[in-house]
Structures are given as C-alpha cells and as structure tokens.
C-alpha positions in Angstrom: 11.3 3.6 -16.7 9.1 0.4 -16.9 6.0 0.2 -14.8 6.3 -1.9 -11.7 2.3 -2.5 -11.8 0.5 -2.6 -15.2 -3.2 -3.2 -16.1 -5.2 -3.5 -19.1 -8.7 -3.7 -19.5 -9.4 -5.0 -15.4 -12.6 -5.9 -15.1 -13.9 -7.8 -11.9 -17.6 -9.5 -11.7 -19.2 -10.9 -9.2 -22.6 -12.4 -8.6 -25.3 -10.7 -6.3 -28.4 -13.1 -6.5 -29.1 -12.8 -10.3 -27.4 -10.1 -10.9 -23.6 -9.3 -12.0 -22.0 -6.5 -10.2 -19.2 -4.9 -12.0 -17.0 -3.9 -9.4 -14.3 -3.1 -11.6 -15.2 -2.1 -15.7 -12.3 -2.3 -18.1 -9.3 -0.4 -15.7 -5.9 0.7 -17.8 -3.7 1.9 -15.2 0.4 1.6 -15.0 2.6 2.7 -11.8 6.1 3.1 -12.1 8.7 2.7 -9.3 9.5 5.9 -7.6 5.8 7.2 -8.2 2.9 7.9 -5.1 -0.1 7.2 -6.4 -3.4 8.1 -4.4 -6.9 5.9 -5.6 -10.0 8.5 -4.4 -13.7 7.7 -5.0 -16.7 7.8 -2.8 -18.1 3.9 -1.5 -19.2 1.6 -4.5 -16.8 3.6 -6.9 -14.5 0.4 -7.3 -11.4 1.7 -5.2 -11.3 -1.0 -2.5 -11.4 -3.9 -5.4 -9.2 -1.8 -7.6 -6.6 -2.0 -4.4 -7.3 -5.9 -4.1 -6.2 -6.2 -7.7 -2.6 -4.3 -7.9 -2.0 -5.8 -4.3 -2.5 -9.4 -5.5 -5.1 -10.0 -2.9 -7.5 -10.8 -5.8 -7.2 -11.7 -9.5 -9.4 -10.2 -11.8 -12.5 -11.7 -13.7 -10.7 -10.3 -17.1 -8.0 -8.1 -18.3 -4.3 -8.3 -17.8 -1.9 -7.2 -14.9 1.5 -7.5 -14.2 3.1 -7.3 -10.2 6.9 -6.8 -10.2 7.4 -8.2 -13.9 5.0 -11.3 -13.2 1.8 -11.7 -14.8 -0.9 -12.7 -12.5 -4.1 -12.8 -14.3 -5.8 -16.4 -13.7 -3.3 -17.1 -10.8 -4.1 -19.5 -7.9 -4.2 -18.1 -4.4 -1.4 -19.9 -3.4 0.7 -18.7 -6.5 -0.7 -14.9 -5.4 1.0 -15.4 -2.2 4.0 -15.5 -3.3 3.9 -12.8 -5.9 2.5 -10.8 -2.5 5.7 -12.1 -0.5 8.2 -11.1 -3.3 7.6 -7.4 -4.1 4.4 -6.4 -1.7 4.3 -4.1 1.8 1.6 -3.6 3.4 0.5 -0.7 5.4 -3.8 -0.4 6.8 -5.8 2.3 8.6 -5.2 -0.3 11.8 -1.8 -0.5 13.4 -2.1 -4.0 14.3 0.6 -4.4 16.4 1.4 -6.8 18.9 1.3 -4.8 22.8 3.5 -7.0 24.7 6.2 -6.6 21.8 8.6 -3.5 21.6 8.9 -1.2 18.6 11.7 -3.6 17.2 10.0 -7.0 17.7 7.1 -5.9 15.8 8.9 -4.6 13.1 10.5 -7.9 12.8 7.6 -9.9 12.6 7.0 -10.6 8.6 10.9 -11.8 9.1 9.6 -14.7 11.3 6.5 -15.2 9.4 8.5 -15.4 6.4 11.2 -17.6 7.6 13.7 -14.6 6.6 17.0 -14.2 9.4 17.1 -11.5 11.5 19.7 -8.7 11.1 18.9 -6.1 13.8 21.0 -3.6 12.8 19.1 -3.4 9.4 16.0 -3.2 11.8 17.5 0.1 13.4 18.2 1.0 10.2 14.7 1.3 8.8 13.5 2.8 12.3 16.0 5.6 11.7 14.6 5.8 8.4 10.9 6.5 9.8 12.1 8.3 12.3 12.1 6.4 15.3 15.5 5.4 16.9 15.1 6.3 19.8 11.6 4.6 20.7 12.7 1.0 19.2 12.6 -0.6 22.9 9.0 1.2 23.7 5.9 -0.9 23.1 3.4 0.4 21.5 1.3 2.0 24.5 4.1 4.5 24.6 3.8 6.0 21.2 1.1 8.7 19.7 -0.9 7.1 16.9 1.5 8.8 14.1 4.2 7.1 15.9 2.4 4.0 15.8 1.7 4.2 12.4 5.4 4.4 11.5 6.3 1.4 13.5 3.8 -0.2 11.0 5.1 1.8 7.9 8.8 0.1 9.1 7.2 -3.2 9.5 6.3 -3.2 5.7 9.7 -1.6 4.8 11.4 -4.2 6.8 10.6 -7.3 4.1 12.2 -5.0 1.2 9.6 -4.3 -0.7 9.3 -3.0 -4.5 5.6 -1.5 -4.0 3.9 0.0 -0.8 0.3 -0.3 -0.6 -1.5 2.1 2.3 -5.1 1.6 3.1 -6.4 4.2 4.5 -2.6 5.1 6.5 -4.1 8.0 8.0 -7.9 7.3 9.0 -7.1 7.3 12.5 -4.7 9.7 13.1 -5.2 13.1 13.5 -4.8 15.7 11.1 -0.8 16.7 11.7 0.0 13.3 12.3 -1.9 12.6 9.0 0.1 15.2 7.0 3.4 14.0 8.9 2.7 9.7 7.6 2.3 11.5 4.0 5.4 13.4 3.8 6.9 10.1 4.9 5.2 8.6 2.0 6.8 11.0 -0.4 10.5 10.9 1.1 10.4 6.9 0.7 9.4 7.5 -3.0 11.7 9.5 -3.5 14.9 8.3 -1.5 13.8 4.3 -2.0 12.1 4.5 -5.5 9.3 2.4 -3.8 6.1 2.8 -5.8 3.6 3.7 -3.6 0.0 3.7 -4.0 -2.7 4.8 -0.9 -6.6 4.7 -1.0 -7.7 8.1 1.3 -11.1 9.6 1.7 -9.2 12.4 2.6 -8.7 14.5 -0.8 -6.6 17.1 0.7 -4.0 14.5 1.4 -4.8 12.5 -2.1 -4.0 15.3 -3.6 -0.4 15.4 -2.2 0.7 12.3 -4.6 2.3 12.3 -8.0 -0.4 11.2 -9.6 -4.2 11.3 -8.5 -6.6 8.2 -9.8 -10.4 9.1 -9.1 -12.6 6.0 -9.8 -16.6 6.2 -10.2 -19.1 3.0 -10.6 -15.6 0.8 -11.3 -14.3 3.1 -14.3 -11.2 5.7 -13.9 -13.4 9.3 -14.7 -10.2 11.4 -13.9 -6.3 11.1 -13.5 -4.3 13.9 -12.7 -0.4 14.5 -12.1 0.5 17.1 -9.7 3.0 19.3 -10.4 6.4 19.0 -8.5 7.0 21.2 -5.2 
C-alpha cells in the first residue's frame, strides 16, 4: 500500500542569534494509511517540529514530503491550508471545546468553519463511533475528561479525514481514560484505515502503536514495529 505521508531527507533550520539550530537533521520517514504511529523523544529531540512537518503546519527548510499524494515542500501558507483542509484531523492535549455548545454542535464546528453542509445524522454517526450516543445533547461540563476527549476525537473525524494527528491526546486524562482514547486510536486504524500518528511522553502508551519513531537532537535513533495482538 502507498504511503499517505512520505519524507526524505527533512531537515528544518532556524536562526537563534548567530547560530543555526537544526531542529530537524535529514528525517526519512513514510506512514501508510491504516498504520498508528507514535513520535517519542525527550524536549529538544525534534518531535514537536517533526509533527509541524507531516501535519502541514510548517514546510521544511530542505528535503521532500508528500501529504495525501501532494507535494508540499516550498509551499505558501495559504497553499498549506488547504493541503491541511483536504486530508488533515486534528486532535491536542486541550479539548478546546466550546461550553455553551452540546456534544453535537461542537462536533460540527470544522463543518461551519469550512463552509461544508450539515448532515446530522452523519454527526450521530461518528458519535456512535466514539462511543457517545447517548451524551450528544450534554455540553461539555457533563462529561469526564476521556469523554471530552472523544467529543474532540469526533470533531476531527467529522471533516473525513485521511490522516489523524494527536498531540499529546492523553496528557490530561487520567491513566484509564488514557489507555481507553488509545484503544480508540487503534479501532479507527483499523476499521477506518485512517493513518494515525500521536506525539506521547507517555512510552507505555507509545508503545501501543504499530510502529514506534524515537527522535534524538532532530535525527530518527530508533524505529520499531510492534508485533500484532
């Protein structure tokens, strides 16, 4: 199967006073649809820019890469945007969602943003898939962190995403709901064939992915695939 995401030789510079930081020093990586892929690496190691990359949030100083069959090496912002808008989900350590909304308003927001039309009964659909029928009128001060984290997850499902890109997903939740968002992870990888990639500082649930990328001062130093369950 082709990769979804591929990178050759990623490198990204940047200028500190007279020096040039290399944030990022000649990265190969490829991610196919249907894979989870966890990025682990202490602070410095190049993780967070590594994320900014593959999630079109940045282009890199050199190297090429390649979002949902588009290259975007040397793109504008504006032109990232829309590679973001076409394939991307997003899902952070923060739920960010709205409290005066209910479960199913928020998960419609990136509709609205996005000028896309509503179709509630997909809506319920991708609640049921996260698990959540039966809070979609709550708002959000009615649900447990790991519920609020799957109103989020379903947010970023609800634009029909290729790739799912979690930041941190389970930095504020505790460590069953933690486990609980990961085995979701998995299930949509499976079921979906959404390529998923997560940054954790949590290497017990890293090491639940497919495939494990640990970064040190901006190079990959190991990658290891986990053997199926």
């Amino acid at each position: 199967m082709n990769a979804i995401i591929e990178g050759k030789g990623l490198k990204r510079y940047y200028r500190r006073g007279v020096e040039t930081v290399k944030a990022l020093d000649g990265v190969d990586i490829a991610i196919r649809p249907g894979e989870m892929v966890s990025i682990l690496g202490p602070s410095g190691s190049g993780k967070t820019t590594l994320i900014n990359l593959l999630s079109c949030l940045d282009a890199p100083t050199d190297g090429s890469l390649t979002v949902g069959g588009k290259s975007v090496a040397g793109l504008s912002e504006d032109d990232l945007v829309e590679v973001r808008r076409g394939v991307l989900g997003f899902v952070f350590q923060q739920f960010h969602l709205l409290p005066t909304l209910t479960v199913t308003e928020n998960v419609e927001l990136p509709l609205i943003f996005l000028h896309r039309p509503l179709d509630r009964k997909k809506t319920l659909e991708t609640l049921a898939l996260v698990g959540l029928s039966e809070r979609a009128n709550h708002l959000p001060k009615e649900l447990s962190g790991g519920q609020m984290q799957r109103v989020a997850v379903a947010r970023a499902l609800r634009i029909d995403p290729q790739i799912l890109v979690a930041d941190e997903p389970t930095g504020n939740l505790d460590k069953a709901a933690g486990r609980s968002i990961f085995e979701l992870f998995k299930k949509l990888a499976a079921e979906k064939g959404l390529a998923i990639i997560i940054t954790t500082h949590n290497t017990a649930f890293g090491y639940g992915a497919d495939r494990v990328i640990t970064l040190e001062d901006g190079k990959i130093v190991k990658e290891e695939r986990q053997a199926p369950n």
